[in-house]
C-alpha positions in Angstrom: 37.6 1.6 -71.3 34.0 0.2 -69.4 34.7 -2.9 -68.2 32.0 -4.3 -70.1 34.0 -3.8 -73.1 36.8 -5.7 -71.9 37.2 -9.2 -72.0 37.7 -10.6 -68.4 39.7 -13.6 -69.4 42.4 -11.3 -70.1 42.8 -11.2 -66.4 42.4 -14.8 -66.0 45.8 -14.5 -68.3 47.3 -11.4 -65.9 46.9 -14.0 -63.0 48.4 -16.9 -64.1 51.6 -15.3 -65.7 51.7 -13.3 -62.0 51.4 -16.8 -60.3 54.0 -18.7 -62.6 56.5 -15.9 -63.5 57.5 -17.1 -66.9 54.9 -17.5 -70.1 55.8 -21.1 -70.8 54.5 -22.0 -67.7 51.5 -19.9 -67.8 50.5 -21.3 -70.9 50.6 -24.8 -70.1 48.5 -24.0 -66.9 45.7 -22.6 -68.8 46.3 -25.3 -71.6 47.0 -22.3 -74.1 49.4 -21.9 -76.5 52.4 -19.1 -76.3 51.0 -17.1 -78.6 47.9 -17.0 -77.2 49.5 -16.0 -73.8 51.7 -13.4 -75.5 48.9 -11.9 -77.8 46.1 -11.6 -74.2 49.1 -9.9 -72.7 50.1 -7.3 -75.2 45.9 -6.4 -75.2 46.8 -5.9 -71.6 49.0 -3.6 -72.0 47.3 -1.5 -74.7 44.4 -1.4 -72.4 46.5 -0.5 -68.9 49.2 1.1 -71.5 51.7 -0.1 -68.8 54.0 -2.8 -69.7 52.8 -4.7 -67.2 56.3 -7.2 -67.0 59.3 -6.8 -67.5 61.5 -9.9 -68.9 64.3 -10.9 -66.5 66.1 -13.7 -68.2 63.7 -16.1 -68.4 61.4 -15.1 -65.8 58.3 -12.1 -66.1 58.5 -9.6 -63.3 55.5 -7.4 -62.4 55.2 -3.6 -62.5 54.2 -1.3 -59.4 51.2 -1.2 -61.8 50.7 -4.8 -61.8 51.5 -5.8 -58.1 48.3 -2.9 -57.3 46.3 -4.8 -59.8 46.7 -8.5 -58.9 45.5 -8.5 -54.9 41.7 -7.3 -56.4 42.1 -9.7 -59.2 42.1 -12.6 -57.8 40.2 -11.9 -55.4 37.4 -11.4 -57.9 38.6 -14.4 -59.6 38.7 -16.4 -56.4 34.9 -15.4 -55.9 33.6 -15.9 -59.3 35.0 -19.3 -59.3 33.4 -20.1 -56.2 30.1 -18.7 -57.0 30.3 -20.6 -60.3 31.4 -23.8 -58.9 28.5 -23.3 -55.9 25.8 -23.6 -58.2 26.9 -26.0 -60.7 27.3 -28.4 -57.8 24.6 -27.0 -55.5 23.6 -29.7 -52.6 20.7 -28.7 -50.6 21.8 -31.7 -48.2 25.4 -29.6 -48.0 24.1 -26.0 -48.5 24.1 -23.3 -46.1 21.6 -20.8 -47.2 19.0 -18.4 -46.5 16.1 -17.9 -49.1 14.1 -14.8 -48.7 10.2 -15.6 -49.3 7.6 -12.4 -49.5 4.6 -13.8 -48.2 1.3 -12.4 -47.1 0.4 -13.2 -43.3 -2.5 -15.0 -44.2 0.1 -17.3 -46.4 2.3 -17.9 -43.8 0.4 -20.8 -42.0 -0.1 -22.3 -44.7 3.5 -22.4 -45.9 6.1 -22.6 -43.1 5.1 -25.8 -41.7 5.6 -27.8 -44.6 8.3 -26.1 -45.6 10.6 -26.5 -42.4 9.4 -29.7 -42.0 10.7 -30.7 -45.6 14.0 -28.3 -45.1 14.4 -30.1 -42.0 14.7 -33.8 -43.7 16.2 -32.6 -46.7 18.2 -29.2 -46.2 19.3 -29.1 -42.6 21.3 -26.2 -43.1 19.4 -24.0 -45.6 17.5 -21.5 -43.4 14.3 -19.0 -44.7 13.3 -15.7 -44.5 9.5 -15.4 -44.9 8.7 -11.2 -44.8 6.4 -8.9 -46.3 6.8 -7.4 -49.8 5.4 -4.3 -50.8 3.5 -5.1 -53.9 4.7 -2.6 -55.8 8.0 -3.4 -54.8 8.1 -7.2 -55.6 9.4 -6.8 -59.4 12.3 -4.6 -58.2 13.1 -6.5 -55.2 13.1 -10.3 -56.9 15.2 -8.0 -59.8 17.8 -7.2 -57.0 18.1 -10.5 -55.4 16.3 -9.3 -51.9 13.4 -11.5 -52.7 14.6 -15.1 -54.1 10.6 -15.4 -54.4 7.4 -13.8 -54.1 4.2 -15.4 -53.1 0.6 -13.6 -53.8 -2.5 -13.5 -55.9 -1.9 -13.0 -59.4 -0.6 -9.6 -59.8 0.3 -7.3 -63.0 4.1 -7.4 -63.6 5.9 -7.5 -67.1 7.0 -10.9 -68.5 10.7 -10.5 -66.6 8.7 -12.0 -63.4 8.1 -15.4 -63.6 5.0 -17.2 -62.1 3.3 -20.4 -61.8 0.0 -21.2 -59.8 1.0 -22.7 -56.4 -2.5 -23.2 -55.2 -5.9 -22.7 -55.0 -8.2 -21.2 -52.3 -12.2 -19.8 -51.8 -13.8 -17.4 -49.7 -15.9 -18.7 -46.4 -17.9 -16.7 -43.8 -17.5 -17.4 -40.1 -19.9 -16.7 -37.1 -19.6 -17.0 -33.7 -21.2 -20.5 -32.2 -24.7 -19.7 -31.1 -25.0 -16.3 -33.5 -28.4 -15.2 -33.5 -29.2 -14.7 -37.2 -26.8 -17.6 -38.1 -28.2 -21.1 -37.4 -27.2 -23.3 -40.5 -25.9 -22.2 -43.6 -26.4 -18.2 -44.5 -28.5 -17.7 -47.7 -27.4 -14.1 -49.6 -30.5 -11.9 -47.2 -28.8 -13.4 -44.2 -25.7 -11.9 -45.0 -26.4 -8.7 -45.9 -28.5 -8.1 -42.9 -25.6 -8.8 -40.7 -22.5 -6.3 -39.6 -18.8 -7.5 -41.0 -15.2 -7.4 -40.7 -13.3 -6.4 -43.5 -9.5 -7.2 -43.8 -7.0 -6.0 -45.4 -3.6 -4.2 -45.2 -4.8 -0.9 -47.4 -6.3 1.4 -45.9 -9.9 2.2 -48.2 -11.2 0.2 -51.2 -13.2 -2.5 -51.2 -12.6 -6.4 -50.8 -13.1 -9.0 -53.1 -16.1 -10.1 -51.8 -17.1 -6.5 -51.7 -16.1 -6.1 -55.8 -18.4 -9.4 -56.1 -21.2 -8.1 -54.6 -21.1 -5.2 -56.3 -21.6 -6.5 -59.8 -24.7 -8.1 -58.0 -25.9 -4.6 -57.1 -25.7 -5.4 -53.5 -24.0 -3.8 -50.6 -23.0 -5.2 -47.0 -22.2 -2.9 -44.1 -18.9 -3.4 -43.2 -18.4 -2.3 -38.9 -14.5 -2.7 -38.7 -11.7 -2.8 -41.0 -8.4 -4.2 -39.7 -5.1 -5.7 -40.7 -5.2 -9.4 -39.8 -6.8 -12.0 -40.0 -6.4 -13.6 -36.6 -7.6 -10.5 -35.1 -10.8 -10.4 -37.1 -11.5 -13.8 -35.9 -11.1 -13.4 -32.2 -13.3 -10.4 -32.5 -15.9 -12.4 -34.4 -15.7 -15.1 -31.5 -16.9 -12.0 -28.8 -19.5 -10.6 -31.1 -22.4 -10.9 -33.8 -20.2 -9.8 -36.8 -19.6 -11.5 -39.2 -15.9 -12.4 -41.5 -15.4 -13.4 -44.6 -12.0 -15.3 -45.3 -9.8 -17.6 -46.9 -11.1 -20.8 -46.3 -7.9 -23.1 -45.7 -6.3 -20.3 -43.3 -10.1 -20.4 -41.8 -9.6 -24.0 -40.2 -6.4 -22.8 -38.8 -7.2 -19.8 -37.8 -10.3 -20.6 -35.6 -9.5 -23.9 -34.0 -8.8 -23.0 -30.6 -12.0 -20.3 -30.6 -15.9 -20.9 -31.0 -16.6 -20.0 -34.4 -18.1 -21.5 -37.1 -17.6 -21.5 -40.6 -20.0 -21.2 -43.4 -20.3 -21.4 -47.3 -20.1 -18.0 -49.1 -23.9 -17.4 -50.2 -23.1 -15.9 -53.7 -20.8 -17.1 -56.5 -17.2 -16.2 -55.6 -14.2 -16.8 -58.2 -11.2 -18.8 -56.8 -8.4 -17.1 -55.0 -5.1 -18.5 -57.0 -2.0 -17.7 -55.2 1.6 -17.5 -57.4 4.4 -17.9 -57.2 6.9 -15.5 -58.3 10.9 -15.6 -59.2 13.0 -13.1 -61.6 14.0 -14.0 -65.5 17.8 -14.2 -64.0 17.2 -17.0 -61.2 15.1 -18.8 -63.8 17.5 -21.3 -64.2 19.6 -20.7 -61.0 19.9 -24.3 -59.1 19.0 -23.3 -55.8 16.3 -21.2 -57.0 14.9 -23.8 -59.4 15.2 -26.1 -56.3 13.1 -24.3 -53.9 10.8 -23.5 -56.2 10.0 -27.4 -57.2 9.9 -27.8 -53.5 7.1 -25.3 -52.7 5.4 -26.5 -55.9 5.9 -30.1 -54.6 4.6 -29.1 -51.2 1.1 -27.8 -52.6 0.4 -30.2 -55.5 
């Protein structure tokens, strides 16, 4: 028989006539009634088709078949009850954890800091895992548990993924202080006349500001492609091209270097970033409560 055909309190039954050695006392530990115990155990045995005890006077003795059995039972019952007890009564003050968050590098600024700082006052022992996710990967990885949740743009995935906006972000350009071309702000001409930096982690298509232009039947000549952000803008701070970029990693990104940053010249939509969980941790405590804190962080 598949275990998923078998009803698991029956070995809630098995371990409580194994721990008291006599029926009477196993059903007034489960608060069941003889019959009850009697009737679980003869399913028992038509599913092991082992007697499973044998009657000694007044006490239940266990098989070979039984005494093999009971060691993995409660051990499974020993873990289910703590895993069930664990989140019912989950503490973040009291937890010891670690939450695994995909996030994109240019996320990351923008996240950790808040985040440890609140985990630090609320959640001392609760500890976070902040990797990258292969986007093709997220649904299957929040679906096994190796992602507790996902943050990115809004991506296609079926209805099973949970998301929820967690904030909202534009595009700016940024120069080099005392770029030739770029005094003030750079009007659409401006722009296009200039070489730029395109980032991103694939390795061909176009960016969104590329897509964007596109529909405006315009084209920008784009001199390096790399993989990070922070790169891009150190080689924009020793040369005359020019990057577009989120704007909130933008301050952060360029404080310490002599850039500056700049309006997008043509209408851009919003970036939105998600956030992502499975259907099963949807109402999962510790789940649920690190999501309201990351929602809470970037109201």
């Amino acid at each position: 028989m598949h275990v998923s055909r078998l009803d698991l309190n029956l070995f809630v039954v098995l371990n409580a006539i194994y721990t008291e050695g006599n029926i009477t006392r196993a059903a007034r530990s489960l608060n069941l009634t003889q019959p009850a115990i009697s009737h679980a155990l003869g399913r028992l045995r038509a599913v092991f088709d082992d007697p499973l005890f044998v009657r000694q006077g007044s006490a239940m003795m266990p098989t070979p078949l039984t005494r093999s059995l009971i060691a993995p039972v409660q051990q499974a019952l020993k873990t289910l009850t703590s895993s069930v007890q664990q989140t019912a009564s989950f503490d973040p003050a009291a937890t010891r954890r670690t939450f695994t968050i995909g996030v994109r590098d240019v996320l990351e600024s923008r996240l950790l800091p808040p985040l440890v700082a609140r985990l630090k006052a609320a959640a001392p022992a609760v500890d976070i895992a902040s990797v990258r996710a292969d986007r093709r990967e997220v649904e299957s990885e929040l679906a096994a548990g190796t992602l507790d949740l996902a943050l990115d743009v809004l991506l296609n995935l079926p209805d099973r993924v949970r998301r929820t906006r967690l904030l909202r972000d534009t595009l700016v350009v940024v120069a080099r202080d005392g770029h030739p071309e770029v005094g003030g702000n750079p009007d659409l001409d401006c722009y296009l006349r200039q070489s730029h930096v395109l980032v991103s982690s694939r390795r061909k298509g176009m960016g969104l500001e590329d897509v964007e232009l596109a529909r405006l039947g315009r084209h920008r000549h784009v001199a390096l492609r790399c993989q990070q952000y922070y790169a891009a803008c150190r080689v924009v701070a020793d040369s005359d091209l020019l990057l577009t970029m989120p704007q909130q990693y933008a301050y952060s990104a360029n404080a310490t270097l002599p850039n500056r940053i700049f309006p997008v010249p043509f209408a851009m939509p919003p970036l939105d970033v998600y956030l992502y969980w499975h259907e099963t941790a949807e109402y999962d405590p510790a789940n649920r409560w690190l999501r309201e804190t990351l929602l809470a962080l970037f109201s």
